[in-house]
C-alpha positions in Angstrom: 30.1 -2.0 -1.1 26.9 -3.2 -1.7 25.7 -0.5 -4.0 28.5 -2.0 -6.2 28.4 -5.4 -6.1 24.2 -5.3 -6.8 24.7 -2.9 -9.8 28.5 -2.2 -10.3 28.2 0.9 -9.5 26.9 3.5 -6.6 25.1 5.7 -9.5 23.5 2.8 -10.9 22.4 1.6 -7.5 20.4 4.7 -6.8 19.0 5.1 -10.5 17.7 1.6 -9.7 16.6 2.5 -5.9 14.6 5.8 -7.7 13.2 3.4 -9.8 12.2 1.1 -7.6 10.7 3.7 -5.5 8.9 5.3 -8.2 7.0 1.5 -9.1 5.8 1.6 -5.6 4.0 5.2 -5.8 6.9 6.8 -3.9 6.3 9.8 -5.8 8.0 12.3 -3.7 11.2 10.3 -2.8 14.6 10.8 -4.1 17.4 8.9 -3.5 21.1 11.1 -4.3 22.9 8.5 -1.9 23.0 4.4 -1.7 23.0 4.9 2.4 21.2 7.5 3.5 23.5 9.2 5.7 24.1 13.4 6.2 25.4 14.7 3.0 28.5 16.3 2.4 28.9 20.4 1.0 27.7 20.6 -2.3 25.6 17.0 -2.3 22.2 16.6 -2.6 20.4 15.3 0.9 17.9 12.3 0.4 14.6 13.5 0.7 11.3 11.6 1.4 7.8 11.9 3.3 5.3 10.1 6.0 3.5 8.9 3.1 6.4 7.0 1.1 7.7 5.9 4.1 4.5 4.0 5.1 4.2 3.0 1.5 8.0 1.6 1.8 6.9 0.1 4.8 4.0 -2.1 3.3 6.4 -3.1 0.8 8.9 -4.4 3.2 6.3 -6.3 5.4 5.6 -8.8 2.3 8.9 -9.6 2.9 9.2 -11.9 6.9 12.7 -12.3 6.5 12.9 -8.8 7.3 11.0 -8.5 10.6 14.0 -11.1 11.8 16.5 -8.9 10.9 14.8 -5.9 12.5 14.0 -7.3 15.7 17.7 -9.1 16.1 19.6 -7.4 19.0 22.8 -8.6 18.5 24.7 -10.6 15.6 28.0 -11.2 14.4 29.9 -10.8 10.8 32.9 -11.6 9.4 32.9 -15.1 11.1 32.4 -13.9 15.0 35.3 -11.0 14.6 32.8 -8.1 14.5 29.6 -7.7 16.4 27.0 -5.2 16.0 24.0 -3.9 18.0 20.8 -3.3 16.6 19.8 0.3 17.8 15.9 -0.3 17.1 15.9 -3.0 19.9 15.3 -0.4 22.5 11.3 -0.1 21.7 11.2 -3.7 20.3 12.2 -5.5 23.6 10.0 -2.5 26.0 7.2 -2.3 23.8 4.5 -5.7 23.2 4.4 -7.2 20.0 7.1 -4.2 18.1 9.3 -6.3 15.7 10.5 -3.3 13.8 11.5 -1.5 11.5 13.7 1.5 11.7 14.9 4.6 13.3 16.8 7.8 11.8 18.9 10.5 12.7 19.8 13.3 10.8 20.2 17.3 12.4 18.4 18.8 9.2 15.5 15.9 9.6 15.4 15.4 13.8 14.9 12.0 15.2 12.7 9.5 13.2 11.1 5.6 13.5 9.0 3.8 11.3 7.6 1.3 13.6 5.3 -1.9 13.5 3.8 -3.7 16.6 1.5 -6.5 16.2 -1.2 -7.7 18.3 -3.3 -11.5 17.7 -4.4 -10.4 14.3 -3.8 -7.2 13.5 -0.6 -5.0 12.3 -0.4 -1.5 13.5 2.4 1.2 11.7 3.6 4.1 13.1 5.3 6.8 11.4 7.1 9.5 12.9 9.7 12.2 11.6 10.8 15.3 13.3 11.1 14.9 17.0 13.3 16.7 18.9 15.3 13.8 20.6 15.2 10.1 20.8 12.8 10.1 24.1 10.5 12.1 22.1 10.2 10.1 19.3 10.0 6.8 21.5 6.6 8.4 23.5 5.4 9.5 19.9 5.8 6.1 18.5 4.1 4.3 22.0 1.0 6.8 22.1 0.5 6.2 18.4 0.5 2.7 18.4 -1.1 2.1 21.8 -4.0 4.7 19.9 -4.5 2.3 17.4 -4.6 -1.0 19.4 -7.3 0.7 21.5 -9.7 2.2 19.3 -9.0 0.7 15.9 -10.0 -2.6 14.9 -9.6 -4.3 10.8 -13.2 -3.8 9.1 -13.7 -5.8 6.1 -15.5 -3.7 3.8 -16.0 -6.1 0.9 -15.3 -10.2 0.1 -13.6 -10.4 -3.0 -16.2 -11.6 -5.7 -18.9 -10.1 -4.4 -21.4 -8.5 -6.8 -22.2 -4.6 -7.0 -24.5 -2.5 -8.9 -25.2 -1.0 -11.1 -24.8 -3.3 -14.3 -23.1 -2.4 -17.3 -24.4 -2.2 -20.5 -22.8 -4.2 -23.5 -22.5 -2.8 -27.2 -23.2 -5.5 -29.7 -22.8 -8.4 -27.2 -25.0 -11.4 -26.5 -26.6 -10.0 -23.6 -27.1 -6.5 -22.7 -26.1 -6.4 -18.9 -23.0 -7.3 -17.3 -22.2 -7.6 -13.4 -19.3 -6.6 -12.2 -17.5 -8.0 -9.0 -14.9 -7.1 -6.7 -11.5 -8.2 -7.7 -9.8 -7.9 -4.1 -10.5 -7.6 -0.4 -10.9 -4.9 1.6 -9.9 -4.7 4.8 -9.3 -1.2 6.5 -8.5 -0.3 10.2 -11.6 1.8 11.6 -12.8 3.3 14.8 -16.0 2.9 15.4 -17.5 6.7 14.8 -15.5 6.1 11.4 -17.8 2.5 11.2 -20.9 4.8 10.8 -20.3 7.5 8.5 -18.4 5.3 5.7 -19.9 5.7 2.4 -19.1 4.5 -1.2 -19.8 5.0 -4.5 -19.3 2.5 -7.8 -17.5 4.4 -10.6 -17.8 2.4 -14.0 -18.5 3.4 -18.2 -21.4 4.0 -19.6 -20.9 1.4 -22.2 -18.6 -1.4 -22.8 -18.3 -3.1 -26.3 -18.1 -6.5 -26.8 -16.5 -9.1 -26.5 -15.6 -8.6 -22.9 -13.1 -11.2 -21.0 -14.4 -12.6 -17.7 -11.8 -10.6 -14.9 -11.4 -7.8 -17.5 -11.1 -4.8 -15.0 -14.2 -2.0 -16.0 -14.4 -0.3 -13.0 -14.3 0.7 -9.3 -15.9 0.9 -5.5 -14.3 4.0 -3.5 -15.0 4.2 0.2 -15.2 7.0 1.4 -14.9 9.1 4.9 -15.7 13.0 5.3 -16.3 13.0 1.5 -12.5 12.1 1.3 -11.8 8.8 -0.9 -10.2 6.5 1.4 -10.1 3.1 -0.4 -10.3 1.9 -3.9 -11.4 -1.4 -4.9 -11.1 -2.7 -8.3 -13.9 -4.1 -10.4 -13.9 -6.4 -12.8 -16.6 -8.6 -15.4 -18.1 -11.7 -13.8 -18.2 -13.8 -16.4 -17.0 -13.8 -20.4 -19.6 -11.7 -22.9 -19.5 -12.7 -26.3 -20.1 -10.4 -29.1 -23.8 -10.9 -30.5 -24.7 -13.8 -33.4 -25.7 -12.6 -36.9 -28.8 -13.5 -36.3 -29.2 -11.5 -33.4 -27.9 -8.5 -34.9 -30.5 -8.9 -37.6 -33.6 -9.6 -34.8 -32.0 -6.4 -33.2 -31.7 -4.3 -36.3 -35.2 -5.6 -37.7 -36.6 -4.9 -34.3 -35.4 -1.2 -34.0 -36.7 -0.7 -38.0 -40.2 -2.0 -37.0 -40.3 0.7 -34.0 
């Protein structure tokens, strides 16, 4: 029902679900149903991984309105006629700080949970597909998160705006150099052996040619763990490079002839 009254139709639905999933790196997802539930003969089964899922996940914690919804344990429809029970609320209302998201059952896939527990500032996920039964899953989910809360802690690794180096040089611009800054913050969860062996490298062209457009992105900072790129920052110009004067490009030219 809601497949068809959001796009008229339940093929339309999942053509825009696939896309949807696809725009946020879901690479290996594919949706053949608008509910996810065991397939008939002859259909194809929804498939999916840990990785989509978490990146699903991080999508659907921009959204608050759906931690409320997750961590509701009982609510009626159709005007107090029909109540229904939320069956995530088991781990939400045992477990401090869970406020979601969502479990699964399927014979082919075992018993899974996407789960999210946060603590003062920081936001732990758990992901876990495959167990053999519900209890399972449950002391999967708790050992996972309680892992996290105890050894992991949010590391920022760069400010946004901070400069790097090295510089990059300008083809036919009014100066020769440009800096480049970070255009975001980093922030990763860390232990602390994982602190000490973090290492990064700046990745940017050899040459950019003027004019270049303060923000413009020209690069980027990779953190890396075990050689193993972890985390990509953007970089971008600091400031606006115009292209070089006449004159200049005379002085310039004149000065190269002389040498």
């Amino acid at each position: 029902a809601i497949a068809e009254h959001v796009s008229g139709s339940r093929a339309k639905f999942m053509k825009r679900m696939n896309r949807r999933a696809w725009e946020l790196g879901m690479q290996r997802t594919r949706f053949h149903s608008p509910h996810g539930l065991p397939v008939r003969r002859g259909q194809q089964p929804d498939v999916t991984t840990t990785y989509d899922l978490y990146l699903l996940a991080l999508e659907l914690l921009k959204h608050p309105q759906y931690l409320k919804w997750s961590s509701t344990r009982l609510d009626s429809f159709r005007n107090g006629t029909f109540q229904l029970t939320n069956t995530n609320h088991r781990l939400i209302r045992n477990y401090p700080g869970m406020d979601g998201m969502k479990t699964g059952f399927y014979s082919k896939a075992g018993f899974n949970l996407v789960a999210t527990a946060k603590r003062k500032k920081m936001r732990l996920l758990s992901i876990v597909i495959g167990a053999p039964n519900h209890r399972w899953r449950s002391f999967l989910t708790t050992s996972l998160l309680d892992k996290g809360f105890k050894e992991y802690m949010a590391v920022q690794l760069n400010p946004t705006g901070i400069t790097v180096r090295p510089t990059v040089q300008v083809l036919n611009g009014e100066v020769e150099r440009l800096k480049l800054q970070t255009a975001a913050r980093a922030v990763v969860m860390l232990n602390a052996q994982e602190q000490q062996q973090v290492t990064m490298q700046v990745r940017i062209p050899a040459l950019v040619e003027a004019p270049v457009v303060a923000g413009s992105r020209l690069g980027t900072l990779e953190y890396m763990l075990g050689g193993k790129v972890f985390y990509r920052v953007p970089l971008q110009a600091s400031h606006d490079v115009g292209p070089r004067s006449l004159l200049a490009t005379l002085t310039h030219s004149l000065g190269f002839s002389l040498d």
